[in-house]
C-alpha positions in Angstrom: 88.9 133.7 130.7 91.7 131.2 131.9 92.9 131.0 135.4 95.6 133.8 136.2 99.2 132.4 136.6 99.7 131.8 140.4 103.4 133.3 139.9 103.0 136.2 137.7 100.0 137.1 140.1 102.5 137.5 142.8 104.5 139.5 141.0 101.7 142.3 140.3 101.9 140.9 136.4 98.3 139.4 136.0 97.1 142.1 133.7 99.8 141.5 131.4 99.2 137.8 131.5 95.6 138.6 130.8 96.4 140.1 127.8 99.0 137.5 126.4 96.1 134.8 127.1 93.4 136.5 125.5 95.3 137.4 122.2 94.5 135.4 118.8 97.3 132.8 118.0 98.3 132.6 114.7 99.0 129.1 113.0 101.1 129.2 110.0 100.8 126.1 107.4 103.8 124.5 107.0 105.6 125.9 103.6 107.9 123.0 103.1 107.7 121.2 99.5 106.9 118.0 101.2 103.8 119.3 103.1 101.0 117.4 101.8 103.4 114.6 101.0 103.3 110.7 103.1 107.0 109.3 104.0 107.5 106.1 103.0 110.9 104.2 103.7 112.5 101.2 104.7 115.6 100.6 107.0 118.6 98.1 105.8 121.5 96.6 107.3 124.6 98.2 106.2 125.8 94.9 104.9 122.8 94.7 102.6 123.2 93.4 99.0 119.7 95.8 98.3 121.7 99.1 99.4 123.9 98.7 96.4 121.4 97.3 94.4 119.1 100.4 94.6 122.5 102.8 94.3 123.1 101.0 91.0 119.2 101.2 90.1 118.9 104.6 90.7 122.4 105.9 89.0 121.4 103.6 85.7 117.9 105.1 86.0 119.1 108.9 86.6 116.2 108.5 89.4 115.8 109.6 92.8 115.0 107.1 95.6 111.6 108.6 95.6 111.3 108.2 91.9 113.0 104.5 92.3 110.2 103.6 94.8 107.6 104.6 93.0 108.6 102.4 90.1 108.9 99.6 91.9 105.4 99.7 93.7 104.2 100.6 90.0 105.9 97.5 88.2 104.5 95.2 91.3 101.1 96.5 91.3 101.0 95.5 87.8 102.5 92.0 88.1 100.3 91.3 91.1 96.8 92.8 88.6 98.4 90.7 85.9 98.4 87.6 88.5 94.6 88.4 89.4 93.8 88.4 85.6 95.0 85.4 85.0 93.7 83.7 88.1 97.1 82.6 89.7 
């Protein structure tokens, strides 16, 4: 059993302390869509040519920036295991 609380001792409170430290805790999972999801983001200057570059990109491509990431990272995987095949 945990130490009783020093103040709530002095105030003739200990049992109910008792019984507020010795009940279960309940942990709830977090029901959010992204639980089970990684973040991953970059920051930009405000002046940056790539901020409208990836607004144009993703209003072309009716994609989000999720979406517009995860092309990219596809389209350079494959260059880069192209680059491997062909030994450069």
């Amino acid at each position: 059993m945990k130490k009783a609380n020093a103040l709530l001792a002095a105030m003739g409170r200990v049992a109910e302390a008792e019984v507020i430290e010795s009940a279960p805790r309940l942990i709830r999972e977090p029901t959010t869509k992204r639980s089970g999801q990684k973040h991953l983001g970059a920051y930009f200057d405000k002046g940056d040519p790539i901020l409208e570059r990836v607004a144009i990109l993703r209003a072309r491509l009716d994609m989000t920036n999720s979406e517009l990431i995860e092309h990219a990272l596809n389209e350079l995987w494959r260059r880069h295991e192209a680059g491997r095949a062909f030994g450069e």
